[in-house]
N, C-alpha and C positions, 0 to 999 in steps of 0.2 A: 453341769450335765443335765440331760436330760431319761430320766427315771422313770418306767411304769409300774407302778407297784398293782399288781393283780389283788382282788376283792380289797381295790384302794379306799373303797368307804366303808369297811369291815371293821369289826374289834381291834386286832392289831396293822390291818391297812391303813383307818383313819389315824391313829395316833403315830403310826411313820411317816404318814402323804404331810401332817403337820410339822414336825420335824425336820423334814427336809426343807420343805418349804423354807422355815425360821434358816437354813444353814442357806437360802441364796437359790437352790435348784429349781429346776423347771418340774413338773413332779403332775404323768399321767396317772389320774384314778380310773383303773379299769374294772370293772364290775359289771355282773351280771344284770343286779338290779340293785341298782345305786343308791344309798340313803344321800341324798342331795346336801342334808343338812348337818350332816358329818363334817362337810367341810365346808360350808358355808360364809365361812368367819375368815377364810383364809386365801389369801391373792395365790396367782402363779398358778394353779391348780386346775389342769381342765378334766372333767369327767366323761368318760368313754363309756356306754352300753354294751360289754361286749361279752362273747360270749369264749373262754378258755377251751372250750373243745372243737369251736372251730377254728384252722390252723388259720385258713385264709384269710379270716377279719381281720384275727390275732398279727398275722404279720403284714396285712395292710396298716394297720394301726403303728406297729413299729416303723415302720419306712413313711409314714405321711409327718409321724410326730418328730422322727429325725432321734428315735430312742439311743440313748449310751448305754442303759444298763438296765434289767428288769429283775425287780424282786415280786416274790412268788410268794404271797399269803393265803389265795385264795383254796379254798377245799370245802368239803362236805365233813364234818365233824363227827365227833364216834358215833352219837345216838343216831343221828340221820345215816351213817355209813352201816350201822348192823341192820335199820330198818331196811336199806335199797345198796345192798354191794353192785349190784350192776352201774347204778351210777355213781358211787360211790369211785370202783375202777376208771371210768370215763370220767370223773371231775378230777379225781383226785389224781391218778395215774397219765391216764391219755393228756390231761392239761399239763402236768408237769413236762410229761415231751414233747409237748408243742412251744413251751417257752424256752426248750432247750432246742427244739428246730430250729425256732424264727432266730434264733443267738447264733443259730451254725450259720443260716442262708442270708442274717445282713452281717456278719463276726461280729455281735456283741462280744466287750471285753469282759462283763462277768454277770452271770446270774447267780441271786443270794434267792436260795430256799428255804422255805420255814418245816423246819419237821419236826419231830416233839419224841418225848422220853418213851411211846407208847412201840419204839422201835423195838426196844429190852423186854415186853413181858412180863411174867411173872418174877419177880427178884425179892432177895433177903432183905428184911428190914435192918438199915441202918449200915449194910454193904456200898462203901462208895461205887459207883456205875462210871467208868472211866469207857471212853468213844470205841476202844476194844473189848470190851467184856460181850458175854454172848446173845446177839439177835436171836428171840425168839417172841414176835408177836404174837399177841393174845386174840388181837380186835381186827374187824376189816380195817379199820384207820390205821392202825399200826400197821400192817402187813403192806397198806399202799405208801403209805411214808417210807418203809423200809425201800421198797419196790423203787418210789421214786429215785431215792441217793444211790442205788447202784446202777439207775440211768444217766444221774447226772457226769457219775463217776465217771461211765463210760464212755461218756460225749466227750467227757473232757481228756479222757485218756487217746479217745481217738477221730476227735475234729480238733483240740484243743481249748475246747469251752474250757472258763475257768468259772468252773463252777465251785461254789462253799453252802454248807447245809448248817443249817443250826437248830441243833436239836433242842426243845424247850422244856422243862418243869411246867409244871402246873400256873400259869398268868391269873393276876390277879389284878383288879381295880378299875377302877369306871370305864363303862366305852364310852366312844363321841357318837354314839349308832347304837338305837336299839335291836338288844339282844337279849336272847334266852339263855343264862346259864345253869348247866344244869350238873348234876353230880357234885363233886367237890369242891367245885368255882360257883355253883349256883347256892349252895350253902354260905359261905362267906360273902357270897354277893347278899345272902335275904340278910344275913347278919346285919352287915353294913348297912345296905341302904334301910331296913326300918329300924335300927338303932338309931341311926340318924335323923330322924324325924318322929322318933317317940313310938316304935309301934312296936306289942312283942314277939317274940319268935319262940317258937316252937318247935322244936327238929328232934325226932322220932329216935335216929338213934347219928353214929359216926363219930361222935367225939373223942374219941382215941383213937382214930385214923393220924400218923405220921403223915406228911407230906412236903416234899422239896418246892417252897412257892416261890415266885418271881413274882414282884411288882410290874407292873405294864413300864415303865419309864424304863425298869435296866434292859427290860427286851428292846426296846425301843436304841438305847443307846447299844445293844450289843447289834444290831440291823444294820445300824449303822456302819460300826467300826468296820462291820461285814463287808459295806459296801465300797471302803477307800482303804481301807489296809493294804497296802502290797507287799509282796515277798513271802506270803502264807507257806509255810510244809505242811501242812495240811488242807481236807476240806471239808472235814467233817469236825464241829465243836459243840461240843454240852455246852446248856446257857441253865444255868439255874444259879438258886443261895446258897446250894452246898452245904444248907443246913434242914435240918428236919422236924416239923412243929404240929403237933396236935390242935387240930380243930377246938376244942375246950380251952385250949391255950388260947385261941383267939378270942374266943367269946371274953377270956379273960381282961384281955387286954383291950376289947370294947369298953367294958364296962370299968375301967381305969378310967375312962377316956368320958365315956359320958354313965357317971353312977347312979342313974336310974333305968339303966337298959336294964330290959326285964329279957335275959335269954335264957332259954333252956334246950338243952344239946342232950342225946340221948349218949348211952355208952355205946363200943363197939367201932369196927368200921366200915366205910363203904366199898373202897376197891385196894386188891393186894398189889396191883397192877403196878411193876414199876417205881417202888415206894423209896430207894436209892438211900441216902441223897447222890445225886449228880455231883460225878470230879469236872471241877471246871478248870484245873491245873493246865490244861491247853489252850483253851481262849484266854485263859490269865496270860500267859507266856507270849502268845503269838498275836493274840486281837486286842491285848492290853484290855480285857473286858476284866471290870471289877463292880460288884452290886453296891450303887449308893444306897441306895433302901434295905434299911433293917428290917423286921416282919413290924415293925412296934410303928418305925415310920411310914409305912406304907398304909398301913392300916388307918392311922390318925387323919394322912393327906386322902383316903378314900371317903375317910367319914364325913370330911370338910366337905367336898366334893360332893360327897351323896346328899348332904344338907341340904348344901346350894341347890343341887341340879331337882331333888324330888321333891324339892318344897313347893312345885306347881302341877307335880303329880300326884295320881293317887296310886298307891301300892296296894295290890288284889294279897288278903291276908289267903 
């Protein structure tokens, strides 16, 4: 096939655009503004300039590349979405419909969209969150995610798009593309990469924050299954661990890992937002998704990783 994966030199664009790649596909990276070197390393792979909120580039680009199927990663994330909802609506909303036009007006046979746990809101701690329990977004990212999956539902209910959403937990572990993370991922990321090269951390407070985390590999393999599964009853699935782990916890398990990590994690937490864990008893069932990464291995393969990759940078303390 041939695959556009939207913000395909992103966090989790670039570790799909590779992925597919390794499985044989032809695999466009469509991005606004392209980290070149994201996928640099990897054949097959052409990188497009484009812009998700124009329809017309967007579906010149499908019909010149000859696309089978386009997965949707791209968007304006929470802290950029509370700063600018206006674009935020126009990246995150108006692009989602336009990947679901260009799929009506050449019959793409499926578009797989990325939308995340920020669907659910405020939720009980330790309450599993199963794909029908009640929408009530908190954030403008949430409220355009939600927004998006009752477009795509809709397309598909009435052009026959076969659309599928995959709603994410909290991702974790190195990008192939610099990025800023921030909140509960930008924690675990300072963890990781300055344990990983000797330097200490310091974090104010969150260390009894719960959270439902995914390694970047099982997202990557649930994107997938997204993408060639057939016979779905559904099109909306949780992608998370299904289990729920204290930031302190992690720190813990840094310093297992390398025993001179000097971390200190304050108490408290940082967002009540969605704290679940995520039922993933339906992508279990129907997308045969199952998490190879424990929090312990994911963690260890990130530190490897951080070793390697920041040992020719410098980390702003």
């Amino acid at each position: 096939m041939v695959i556009l994966v939207t913000g395909g030199t992103g966090y989790i664009g670039a570790h799909l655009v590779s992925e597919l790649v390794k499985r044989g596909e032809k695999v466009i990276a469509y991005d606004f503004a392209p980290y070149f070197e994201a996928v640099k390393d990897l054949n097959n792979v052409k990188i497009i300039k484009g812009d998700i909120t124009d329809l017309s580039q967007l579906l010149h680009a499908i019909k010149k590349e000859q696309v089978n199927l386009i997965v949707h990663t791209a968007a304006l994330l929470t802290d950029e979405s509370e700063r600018a909802p206006l674009a935020a609506l126009k990246i995150n909303l108006e692009g989602t419909v336009n990947c679901l036009e260009v799929a009506r007006l050449t019959d793409l046979p499926r578009v797989v969209y990325i939308s995340s746990r920020a669907v659910y809101g405020y939720t009980p701690i330790g309450q599993p969150l199963d794909e029908d329990y009640p929408k009530q977004p908190v954030s403008i990212y949430g409220i355009t995610k939600l927004a998006s999956e009752y477009f795509g539902q809709n397309y598909a209910n009435n052009y026959g798009i076969d659309f599928i959403a995959l709603r994410l937990s909290l991702v974790y572990g190195l990008p192939r593309a610099p990025i800023v993370f921030r909140g509960v991922s930008g924690i675990i990321m300072e963890m990781i990469q300055k344990s990983a090269i000797g330097m200490p951390v310091k974090i104010s407070k969150g260390g009894d924050g719960a959270y439902d985390l995914i390694y970047i590999k099982d997202v990557i393999q649930a994107i997938v299954l997204a993408c060639y599964t057939k016979g779905l009853k559904h099109r909306i699935f949780n992608i998370g661990s299904g289990e729920l782990i204290k930031l302190k916890d992690i720190a813990e398990i840094i310093k297992k890992t390398i025993p001179n990590a000097k971390i200190e994690i304050g108490s408290g937490e940082l967002i009540p937002t969605a704290r679940g864990p995520l039922d993933t008893t339906r992508a279990q069932t129907e997308l045969g998704f199952k998490c190879k990464y424990t929090i312990e291995k994911g963690v260890l393969e990130s530190l490897r990783n951080a070793k390697f990759f920041e040992s020719s940078r410098s980390i702003k303390k």
